[in-house]
NULODO-889776 format. One record per residue (C-alpha): residue number from 1; chain; x, y, z. Coordinates in steps of 0.5 Angstrom, whole numbers. Layout:
N
<kegu = NUM	dodo = A	x = X	y = Y	z = Z>
...
END
This chain:
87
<kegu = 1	dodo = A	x = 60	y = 24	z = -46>
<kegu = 2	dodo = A	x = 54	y = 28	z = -45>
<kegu = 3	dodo = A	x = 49	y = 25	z = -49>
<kegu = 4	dodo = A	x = 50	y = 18	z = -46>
<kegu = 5	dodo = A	x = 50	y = 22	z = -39>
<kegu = 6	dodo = A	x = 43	y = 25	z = -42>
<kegu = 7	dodo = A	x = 41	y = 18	z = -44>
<kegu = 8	dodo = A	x = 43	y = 15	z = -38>
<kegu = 9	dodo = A	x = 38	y = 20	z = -34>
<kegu = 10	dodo = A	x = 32	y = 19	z = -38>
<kegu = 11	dodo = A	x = 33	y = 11	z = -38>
<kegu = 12	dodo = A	x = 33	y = 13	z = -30>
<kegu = 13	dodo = A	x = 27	y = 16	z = -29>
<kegu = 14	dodo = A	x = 22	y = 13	z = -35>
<kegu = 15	dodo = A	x = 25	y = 6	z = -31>
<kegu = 16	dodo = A	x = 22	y = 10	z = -23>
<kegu = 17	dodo = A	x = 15	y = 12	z = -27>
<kegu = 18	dodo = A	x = 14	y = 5	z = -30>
<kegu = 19	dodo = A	x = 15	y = 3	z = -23>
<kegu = 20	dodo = A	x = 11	y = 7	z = -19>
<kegu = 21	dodo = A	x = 5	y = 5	z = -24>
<kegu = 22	dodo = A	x = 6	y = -3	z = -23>
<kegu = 23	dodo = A	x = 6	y = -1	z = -15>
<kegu = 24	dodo = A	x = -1	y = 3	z = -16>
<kegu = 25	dodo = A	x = -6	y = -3	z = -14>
<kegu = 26	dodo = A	x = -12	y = -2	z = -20>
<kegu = 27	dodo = A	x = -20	y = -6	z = -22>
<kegu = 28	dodo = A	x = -19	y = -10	z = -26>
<kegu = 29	dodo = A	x = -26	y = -13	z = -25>
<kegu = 30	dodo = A	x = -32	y = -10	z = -21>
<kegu = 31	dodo = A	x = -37	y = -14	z = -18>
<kegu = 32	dodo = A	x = -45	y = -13	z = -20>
<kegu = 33	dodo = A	x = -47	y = -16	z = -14>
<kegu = 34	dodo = A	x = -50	y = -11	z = -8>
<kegu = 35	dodo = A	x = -45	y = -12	z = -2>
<kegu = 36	dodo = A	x = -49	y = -12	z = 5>
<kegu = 37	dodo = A	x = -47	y = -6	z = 8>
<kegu = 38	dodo = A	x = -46	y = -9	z = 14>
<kegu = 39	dodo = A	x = -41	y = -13	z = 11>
<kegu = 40	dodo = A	x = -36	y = -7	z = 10>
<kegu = 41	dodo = A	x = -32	y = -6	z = 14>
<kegu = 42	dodo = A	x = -27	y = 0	z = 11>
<kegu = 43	dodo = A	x = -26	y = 2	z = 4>
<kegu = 44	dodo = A	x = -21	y = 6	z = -1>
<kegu = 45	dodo = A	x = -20	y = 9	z = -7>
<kegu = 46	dodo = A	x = -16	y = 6	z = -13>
<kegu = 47	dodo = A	x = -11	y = 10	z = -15>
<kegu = 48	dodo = A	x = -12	y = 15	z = -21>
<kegu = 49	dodo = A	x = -6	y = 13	z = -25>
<kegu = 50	dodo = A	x = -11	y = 7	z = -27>
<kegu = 51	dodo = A	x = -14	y = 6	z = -32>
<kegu = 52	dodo = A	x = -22	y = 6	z = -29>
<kegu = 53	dodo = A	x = -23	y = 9	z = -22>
<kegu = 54	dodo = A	x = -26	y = 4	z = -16>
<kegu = 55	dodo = A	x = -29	y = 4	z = -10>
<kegu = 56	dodo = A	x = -25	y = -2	z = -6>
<kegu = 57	dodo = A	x = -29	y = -5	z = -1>
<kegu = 58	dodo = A	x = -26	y = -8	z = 5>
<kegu = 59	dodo = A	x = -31	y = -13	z = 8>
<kegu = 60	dodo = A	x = -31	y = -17	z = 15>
<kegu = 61	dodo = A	x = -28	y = -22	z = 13>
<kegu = 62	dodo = A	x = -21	y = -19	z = 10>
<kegu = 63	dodo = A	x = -25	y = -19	z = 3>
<kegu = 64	dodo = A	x = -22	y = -14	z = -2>
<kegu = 65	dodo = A	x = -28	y = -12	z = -8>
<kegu = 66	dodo = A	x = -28	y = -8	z = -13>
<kegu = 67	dodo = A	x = -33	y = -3	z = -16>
<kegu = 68	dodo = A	x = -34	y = 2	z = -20>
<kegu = 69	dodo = A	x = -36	y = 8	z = -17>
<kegu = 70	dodo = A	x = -42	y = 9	z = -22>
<kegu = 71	dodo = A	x = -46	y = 5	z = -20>
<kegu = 72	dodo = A	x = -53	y = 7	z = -15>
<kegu = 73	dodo = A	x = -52	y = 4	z = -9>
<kegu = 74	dodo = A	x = -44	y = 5	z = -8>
<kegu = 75	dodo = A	x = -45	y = 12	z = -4>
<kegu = 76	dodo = A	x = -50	y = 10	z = 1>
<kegu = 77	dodo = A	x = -45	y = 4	z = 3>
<kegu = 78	dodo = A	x = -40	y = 10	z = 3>
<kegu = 79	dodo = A	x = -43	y = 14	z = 7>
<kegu = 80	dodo = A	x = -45	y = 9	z = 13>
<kegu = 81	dodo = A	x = -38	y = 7	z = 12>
<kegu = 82	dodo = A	x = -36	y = 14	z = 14>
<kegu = 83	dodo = A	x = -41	y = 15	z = 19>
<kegu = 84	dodo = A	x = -40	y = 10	z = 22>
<kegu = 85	dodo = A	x = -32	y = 11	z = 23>
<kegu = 86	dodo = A	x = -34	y = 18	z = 25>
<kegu = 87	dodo = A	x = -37	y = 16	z = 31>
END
């Protein structure tokens, strides 16, 4: 009885990890193209339980696009973006 208790439970939780990795909104594809900065009007990180971390980009016109954080001209985009929402 214990053991199909302890099975039960582990059943459980390995259900609640998979389900808070599917809610986990990830890139699956990232733009190559430069986004006027100021078409930006917010960003966000993905969360690190994807696979590749990414930069969101949320443009003016409700547009969500994806970019790898590598690439050279993210983090100035992300710098105005903060300075802006500073002031």
């Amino acid at each position: 009885m214990r053991s199909l208790m302890f099975l039960l439970v582990l059943v459980i939780f390995c259900s609640l990890q998979m389900t808070s990795n599917a809610n986990a909104k990830c890139c699956m594809e990232f733009t190559d193209v430069k986004i006027p900065v100021k078409q930006v009007k917010s960003y966000y990180w993905t969360s690190s339980d994807c696979p590749r971390r990414a930069i969101v980009f949320h443009t003016i016109k409700g547009k969500d696009i994806c970019v790898d954080a590598e690439t050279p001209w993210v983090s100035g985009h992300v710098a105005i973006v903060d300075q802006r929402t500073r002031v």
